[in-house]
C-alpha positions, -999 to 999 in steps of 0.1 A, spaced: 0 0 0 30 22 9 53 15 -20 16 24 -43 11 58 -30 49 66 -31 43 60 -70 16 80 -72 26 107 -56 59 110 -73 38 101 -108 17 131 -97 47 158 -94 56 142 -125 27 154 -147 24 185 -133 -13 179 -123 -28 213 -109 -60 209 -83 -74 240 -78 -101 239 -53 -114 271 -52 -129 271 -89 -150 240 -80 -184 263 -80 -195 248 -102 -202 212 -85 -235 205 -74 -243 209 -38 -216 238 -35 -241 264 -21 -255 239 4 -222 229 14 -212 262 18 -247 274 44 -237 243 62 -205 258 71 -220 289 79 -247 273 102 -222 257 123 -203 284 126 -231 306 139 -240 278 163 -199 276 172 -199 313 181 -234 313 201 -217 281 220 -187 309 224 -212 336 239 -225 313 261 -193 298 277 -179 337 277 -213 344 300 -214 311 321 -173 315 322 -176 351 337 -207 342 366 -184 315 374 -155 334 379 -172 362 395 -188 338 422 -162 320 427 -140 351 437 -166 365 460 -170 332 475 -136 328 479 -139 290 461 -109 290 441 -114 263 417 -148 283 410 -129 308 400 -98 292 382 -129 272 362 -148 303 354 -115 321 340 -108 293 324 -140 287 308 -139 328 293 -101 322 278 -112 290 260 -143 304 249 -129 335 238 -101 314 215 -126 294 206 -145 325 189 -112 339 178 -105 300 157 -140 301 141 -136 341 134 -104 335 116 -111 302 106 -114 309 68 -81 329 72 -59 306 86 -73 278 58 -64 303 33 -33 311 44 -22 273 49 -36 264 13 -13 294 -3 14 279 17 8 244 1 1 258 -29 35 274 -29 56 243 -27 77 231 -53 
């Protein structure tokens, strides 16, 4: 299995083949695919807002109550949330970027 993907891959540097993802609109099921994404990543960045909010009445209670692992969970609970909204925001970004990178390999 090994030695038959070693041969394809060099046969594919080979004979120059160029895939070029982002000119597949034309496929069916491309708009679809593409609300999909964009439901789950609503739903992603409400599940952000809501650990943000739970995160920060945890930390806040936790502080007054003087419960430190309250606390230490609610703070971490708003960092983690808040990265997690950062990933989604920059998701297309950072896909981008890593695709040009790949794409830039010789």
């Amino acid at each position: 299995m090994h030695s038959v993907l070693v041969r394809l891959l060099a046969a594919g540097s080979s004979t120059n083949i160029n895939i070029q993802p982002g000119q597949a609109g034309n496929l069916p099921g491309d708009q679809t695919l593409v609300a999909l994404a964009s439901g789950v990543g609503h739903w992603a960045l409400l599940a952000s807002i809501v650990g943000v909010i739970v995160g920060g009445v945890m930390w806040a209670f936790g502080h007054f109550s003087h419960n430190y692992q309250q606390s230490y969970s609610g703070r971490r609970g708003v960092i983690v949330s808040g990265v997690a909204a950062l990933l989604i925001g920059a998701s297309s970004q950072i896909i981008g970027f890593f695709f040009t990178q790949g794409v830039n390999l010789h």
